[in-house]
Structures are given as C-alpha cells and as structure tokens.
C-alpha positions in Angstrom: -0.9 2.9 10.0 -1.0 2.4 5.9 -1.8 5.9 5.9 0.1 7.5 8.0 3.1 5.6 6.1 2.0 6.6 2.9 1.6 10.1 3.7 4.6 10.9 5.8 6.8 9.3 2.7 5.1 11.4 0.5 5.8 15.0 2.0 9.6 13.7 2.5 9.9 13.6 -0.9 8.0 16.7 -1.6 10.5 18.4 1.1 13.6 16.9 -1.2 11.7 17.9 -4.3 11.6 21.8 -3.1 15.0 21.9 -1.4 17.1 20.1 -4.9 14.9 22.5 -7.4 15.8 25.6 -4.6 19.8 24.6 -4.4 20.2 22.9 -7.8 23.4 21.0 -6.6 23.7 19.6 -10.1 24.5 23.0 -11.3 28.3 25.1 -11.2 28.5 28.5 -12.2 24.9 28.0 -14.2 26.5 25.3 -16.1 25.6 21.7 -16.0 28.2 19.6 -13.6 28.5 16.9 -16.1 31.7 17.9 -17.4 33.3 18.5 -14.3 32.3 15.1 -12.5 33.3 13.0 -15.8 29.7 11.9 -16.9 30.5 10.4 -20.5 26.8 10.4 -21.9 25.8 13.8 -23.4 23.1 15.8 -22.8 21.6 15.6 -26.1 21.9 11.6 -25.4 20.1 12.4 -22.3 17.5 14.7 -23.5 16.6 12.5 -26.2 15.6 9.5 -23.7 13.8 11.6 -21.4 11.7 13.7 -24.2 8.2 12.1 -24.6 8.3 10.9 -20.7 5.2 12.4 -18.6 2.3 11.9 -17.3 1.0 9.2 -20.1 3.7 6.9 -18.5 1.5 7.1 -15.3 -0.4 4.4 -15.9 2.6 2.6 -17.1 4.2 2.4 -14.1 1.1 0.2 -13.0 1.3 -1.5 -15.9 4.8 -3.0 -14.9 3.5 -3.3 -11.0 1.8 -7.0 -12.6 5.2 -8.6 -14.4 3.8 -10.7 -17.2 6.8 -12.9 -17.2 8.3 -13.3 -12.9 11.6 -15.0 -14.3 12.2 -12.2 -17.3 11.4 -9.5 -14.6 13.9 -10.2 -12.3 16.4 -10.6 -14.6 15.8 -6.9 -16.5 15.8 -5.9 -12.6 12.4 -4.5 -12.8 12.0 -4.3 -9.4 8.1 -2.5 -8.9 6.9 -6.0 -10.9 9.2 -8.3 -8.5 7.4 -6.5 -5.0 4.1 -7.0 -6.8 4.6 -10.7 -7.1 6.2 -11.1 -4.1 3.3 -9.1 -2.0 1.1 -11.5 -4.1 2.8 -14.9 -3.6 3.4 -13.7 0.5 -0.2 -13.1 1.0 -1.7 -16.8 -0.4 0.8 -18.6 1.3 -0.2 -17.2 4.5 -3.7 -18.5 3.9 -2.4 -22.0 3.1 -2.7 -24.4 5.9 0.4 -24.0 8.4 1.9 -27.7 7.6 2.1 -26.8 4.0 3.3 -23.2 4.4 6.4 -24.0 7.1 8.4 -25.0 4.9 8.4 -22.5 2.0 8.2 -19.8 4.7 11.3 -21.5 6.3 12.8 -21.6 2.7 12.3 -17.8 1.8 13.5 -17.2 4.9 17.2 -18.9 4.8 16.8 -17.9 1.3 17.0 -13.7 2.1 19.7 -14.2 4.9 21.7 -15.9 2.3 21.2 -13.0 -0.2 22.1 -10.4 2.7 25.5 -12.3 2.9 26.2 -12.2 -0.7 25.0 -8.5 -0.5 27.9 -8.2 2.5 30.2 -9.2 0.8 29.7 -7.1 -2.7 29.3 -3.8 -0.1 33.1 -4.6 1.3 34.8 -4.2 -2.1 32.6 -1.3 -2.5 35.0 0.8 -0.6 37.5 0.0 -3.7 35.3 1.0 -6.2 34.8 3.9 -5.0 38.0 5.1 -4.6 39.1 3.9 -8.2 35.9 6.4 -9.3 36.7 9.3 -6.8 40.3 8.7 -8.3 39.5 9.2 -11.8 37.3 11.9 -11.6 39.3 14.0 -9.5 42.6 13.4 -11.9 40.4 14.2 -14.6 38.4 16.9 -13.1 40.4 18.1 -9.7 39.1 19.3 -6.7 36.4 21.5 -8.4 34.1 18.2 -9.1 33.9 17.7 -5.2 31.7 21.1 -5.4 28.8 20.0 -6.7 29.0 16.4 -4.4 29.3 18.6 -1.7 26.1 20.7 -2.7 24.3 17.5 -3.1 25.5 16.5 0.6 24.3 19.2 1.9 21.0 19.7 0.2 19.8 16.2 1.4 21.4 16.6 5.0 19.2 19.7 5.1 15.9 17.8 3.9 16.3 14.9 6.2 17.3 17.5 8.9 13.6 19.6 8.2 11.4 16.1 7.8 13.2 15.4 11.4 13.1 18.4 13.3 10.4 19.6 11.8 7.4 18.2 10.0 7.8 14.4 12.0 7.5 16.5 15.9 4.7 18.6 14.4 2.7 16.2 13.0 2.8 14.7 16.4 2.0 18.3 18.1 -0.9 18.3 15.8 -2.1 14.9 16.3 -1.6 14.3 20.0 -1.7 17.6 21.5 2.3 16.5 23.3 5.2 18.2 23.4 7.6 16.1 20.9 10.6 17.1 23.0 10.8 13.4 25.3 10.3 11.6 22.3 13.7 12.5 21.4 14.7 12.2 24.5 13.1 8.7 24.6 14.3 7.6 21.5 18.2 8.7 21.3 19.3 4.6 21.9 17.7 3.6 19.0 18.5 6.3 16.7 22.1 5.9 18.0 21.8 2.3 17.0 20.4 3.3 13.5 23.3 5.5 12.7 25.8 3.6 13.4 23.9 0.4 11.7 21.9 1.9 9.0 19.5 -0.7 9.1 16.2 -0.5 10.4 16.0 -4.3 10.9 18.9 -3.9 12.6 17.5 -1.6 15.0 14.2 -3.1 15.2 14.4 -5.0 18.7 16.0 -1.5 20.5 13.3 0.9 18.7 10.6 -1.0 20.2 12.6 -1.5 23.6 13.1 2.8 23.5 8.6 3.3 22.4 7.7 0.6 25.3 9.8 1.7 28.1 10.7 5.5 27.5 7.7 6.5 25.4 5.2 4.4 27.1 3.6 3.4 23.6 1.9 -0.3 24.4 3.6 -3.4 23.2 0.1 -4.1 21.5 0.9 -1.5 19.3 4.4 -1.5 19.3 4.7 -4.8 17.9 2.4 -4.3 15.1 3.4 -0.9 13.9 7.2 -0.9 13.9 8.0 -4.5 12.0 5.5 -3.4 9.6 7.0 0.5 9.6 10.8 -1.7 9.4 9.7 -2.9 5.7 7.3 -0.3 4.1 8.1 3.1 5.8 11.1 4.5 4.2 11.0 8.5 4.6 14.5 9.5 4.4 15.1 6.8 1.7 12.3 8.1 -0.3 14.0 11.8 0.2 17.2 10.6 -0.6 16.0 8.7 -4.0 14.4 12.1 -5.1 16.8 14.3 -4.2 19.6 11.8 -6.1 17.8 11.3 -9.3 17.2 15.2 -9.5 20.6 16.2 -9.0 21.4 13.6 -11.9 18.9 14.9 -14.2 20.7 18.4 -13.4 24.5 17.3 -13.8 23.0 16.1 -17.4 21.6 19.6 -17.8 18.2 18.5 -18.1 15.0 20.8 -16.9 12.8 18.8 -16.0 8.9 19.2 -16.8 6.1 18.6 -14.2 5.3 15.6 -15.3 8.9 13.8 -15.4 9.2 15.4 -11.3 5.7 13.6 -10.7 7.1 10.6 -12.2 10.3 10.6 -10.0 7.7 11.1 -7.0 5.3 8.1 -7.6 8.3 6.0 -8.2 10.3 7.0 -5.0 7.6 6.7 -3.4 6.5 3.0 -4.9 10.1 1.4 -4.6 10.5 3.0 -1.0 8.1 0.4 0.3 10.4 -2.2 -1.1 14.1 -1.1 -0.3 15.5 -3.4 2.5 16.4 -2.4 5.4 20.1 -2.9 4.9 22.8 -0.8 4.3 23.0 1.3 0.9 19.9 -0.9 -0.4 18.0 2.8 -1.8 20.7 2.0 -4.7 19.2 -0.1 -6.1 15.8 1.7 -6.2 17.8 4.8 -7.7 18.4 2.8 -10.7 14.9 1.4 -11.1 13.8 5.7 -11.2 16.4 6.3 -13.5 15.2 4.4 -15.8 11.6 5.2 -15.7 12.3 8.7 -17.3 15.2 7.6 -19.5 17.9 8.5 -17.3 21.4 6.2 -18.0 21.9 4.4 -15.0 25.6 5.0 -15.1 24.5 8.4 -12.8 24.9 6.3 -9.6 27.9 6.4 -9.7 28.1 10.3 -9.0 26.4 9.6 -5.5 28.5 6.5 -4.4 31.1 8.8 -2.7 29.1 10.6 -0.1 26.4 7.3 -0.2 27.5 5.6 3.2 27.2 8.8 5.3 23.8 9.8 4.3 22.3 6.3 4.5 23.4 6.8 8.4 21.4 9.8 8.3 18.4 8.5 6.4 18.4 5.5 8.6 17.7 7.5 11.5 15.3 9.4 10.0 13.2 6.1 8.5 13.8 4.5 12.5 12.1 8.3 14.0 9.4 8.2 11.7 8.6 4.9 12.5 8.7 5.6 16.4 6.3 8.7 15.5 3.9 6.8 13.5 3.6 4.4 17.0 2.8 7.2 19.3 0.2 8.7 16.5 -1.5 5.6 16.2 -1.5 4.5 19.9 -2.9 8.1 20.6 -5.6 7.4 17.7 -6.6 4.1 20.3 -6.8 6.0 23.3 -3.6 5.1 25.2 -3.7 7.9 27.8 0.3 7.9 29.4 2.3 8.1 25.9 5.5 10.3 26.5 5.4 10.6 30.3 7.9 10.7 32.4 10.9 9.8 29.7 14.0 9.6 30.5 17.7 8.4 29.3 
C-alpha cells in the first residue's frame, strides 16, 4: 500500500513537472510575469537566494526530517521536522499500555479539532484577502496580470486531468487486467462529495461506502487502505505544490537547474504525506518548498486567487487515487469480484 502511495505521488508530480516546464505559465511574451502580477522582490534578490541550492542540500532535507529543538521547530514552521516528531511520538504511544495512552490520544484528538476550528475561521476572512490582493494587482497591473493566473489554471487543471484519466485507470489496466470504466462509474458519489468538500476526511465514510458496495473491494481492505490513503496519499496536492512553486520560480525569472527541480520533487513529495486533509491545507506546504530553494514566501500570494477551485479538483483526484490504490491492492490479495456489476 506504502508503495503504491509513494509511487503514484511521485509520477503526479513528474506529470506537473513536464506540463509547467512545457507551458511555462510564469512567462508573458518571453518575459518574466513578475512585473505584471506586482511581485516586489527582484530577480537578482531571487537569484541570489536560490544560487548554491542543489543536490548537496539533499541530504539536508533529512537533516531537518530529525528537529533538534520540537518547540523552536514549530515555531520557524519547519514543518518536515514537526511530521518527523509527530510520526515518532504517534508510534510509542501506541505501544504504551491502553490506560496510559487514552488519555493523551483523547487529548491530541480534541486538540486537532480545535485547531481545524481556528483553521475555519482564518479560511472565511480569506475570501477578503484575496480580494484586497486581486484588487491591487489588477489596479496596478490591469487585466493583463490575470494572463499568466489563467495559464497556471490551466496548466494544473490539465495535469490533474492526465494523472486522472489517464495514468490512475491504466495503472489499474495494467495491474488488474479490468476495464477502469465502472470504477468511475462506481465512484462518482464520492468524488462528488470531494468536490464539493475538498477534504478527503471529509469524504472518507462515502469513499469507502462507493469501493464496498459499487466496486466490490472488501471492507477488510477497504478499511485499512483508504484512512491510511486519507493522510499520506496526496497525488493532486503533490501536483499542485510542484506545479505552484515552478510557476513562482518563473514569474521571478528564474531557470531553474536540475538539481533545484529535484529539490522541489523530494519536498512535494515529503510534505504531501503531511498536508491535512482540509481545505487549502497544500498552502502551507507551498511555503515550506519555497523556502528550501530560497524562494521568498511572499509568492503564495500569486496562487491564492484561483486556490479554492483547484483544491476541488485536486481533492477529487487524491479521493480517486485512493479508491484505485484499494482495488490494486485487493486484486494483489486475490479478491476475485472487484468492479462487477457497478452501478449508480
């Protein structure tokens, strides 16, 4: 399951790497779109962080994955080093005995829901924000700095669109020997539910509802592969956090080498097991890349605009791949009956 996580996330984000070096959103008229969207750090500002980053900050990254200080890393928001210690801290207090466990389980637990209200209630000024940005820009700019938003719309509606339609239903072709065609069929409630949600938690209960009932995938492996596919298995996100810190790098006129692209990869693909499944939560991980190859953070802004619509999208797509991963692994165990007789 681990693997077929791991490896699905990865060739999203190699789709999004081809498809945002192919378009180049970030560029207008072979000119950087820095000017035009209002970006106030310069490109030689830019260039300067970024020069020296490369594959010697590889093992850097895992460097940070163990936080010396827990306290100091959450507060510089270093979030690889806060998943670390939380995976860490998670996995010995489920080998303590129950009655001393319950209650910090029970703790952590009202702990998070509180967080997701606070988080609530930041995203509905968020609408506010962005108008006072989009407002800005656009009496600074005018209507010629919605051209390169628009180009980065698109180029990540096209990725999610190919990871969907295509790779996802021919991996399961190649694995199961089935045509993908009822699984679509079989899962349109759920992926309806992660649209209009996006969150996977939120759609948790109706996507293993749809794989039980429609796509005949056992409740065995249902229930162990979707919670777990719910927290770590973030394809579109991953896309989408690729795709975004690109299209900065290009409004800031910055080629990219090899090595800096292979750092955005490993990141996306590191802080995509720890984005939450809540609405625009792949924010956050944006940042975190951003800063790994000296990118100013202030770039976020750019993507806030078109942000709400394409986290319905790449909802949908980290709900499908989750679905697909349960039919590939119950057809790894030998369940015989998987998308038979599906139906709406």
């Amino acid at each position: 399951t681990l693997g077929y996580y791991l490896s699905t996330s990865l060739v999203a984000i190699l789709i999004g790497l081809l498809l945002v070096n192919w378009i180049q959103p970030g560029i207008v008229n072979n000119q950087p779109a820095k000017d035009l969207i209002g970006l106030s750090t310069s490109t030689a500002q830019a260039l300067s962080s970024v020069e020296g980053r490369g594959a010697g900050d590889f093992a850097g990254i895992f460097l940070r994955l163990v936080p010396t200080n827990v306290v100091r890393s959450a507060g510089e928001g270093d979030l690889l080093g806060l998943i670390f210690f939380a995976l860490l801290f998670a996995y010995f207090l489920s080998r303590m005995p129950k009655e001393k466990s319950r209650q910090q389980i029970a703790f952590w637990q009202a702990s998070y829901e509180v967080m997701l209200k606070i988080t609530d209630l930041v995203m509905r000024f968020a609408p506010i924000g962005i108008f006072g940005l989009v407002a800005l820009t656009l009496s600074n700019s005018g209507l010629g700095a919605a051209k390169p938003l628009l180009a980065f719309f698109v180029t990540v509606i096209l990725a999610l669109f190919f990871h969907a339609f295509v790779f996802l239903p021919g991996f399961i072709y190649f694995i199961t020997k089935k045509n993908p065609l009822p699984h679509y069929r079989a899962m349109a409630d759920a992926l309806l539910t992660a649209f209009s949600t996006s969150s996977s938690a939120a759609t948790l209960p109706r996507t293993i509802e749809c794989l039980v009932e429609k796509s005949k995938v056992s409740r065995k492996v249902t229930s162990f592969v979707i919670p777990l596919g719910a927290t770590v298995n973030m394809d579109g996100t991953a896309l989408y956090e690729c795709v975004a810190a690109i299209f900065i790098a290009q409004c800031y006129g910055l080629d990219l080498s090899l090595a800096n692209q292979f750092l955005i990869v490993l990141t996306a693909l590191l802080t995509s097991i720890g984005v939450a499944g809540i609405p625009s939560a792949s924010l956050v991980a944006i940042v975190l890349i951003l800063s790994v190859i000296g990118l100013p953070a202030e770039g976020v802004g750019l993507i806030l605009v078109v942000d709400r619509i394409l986290d319905m999208f790449r909802t949908s797509v980290n709900v499908f791949s989750d679905s697909c991963g349960a039919v590939i692994i119950a057809h790894s165990e030998g369940e015989k009956n998987l998308l038979s007789k599906t139906g709406g």
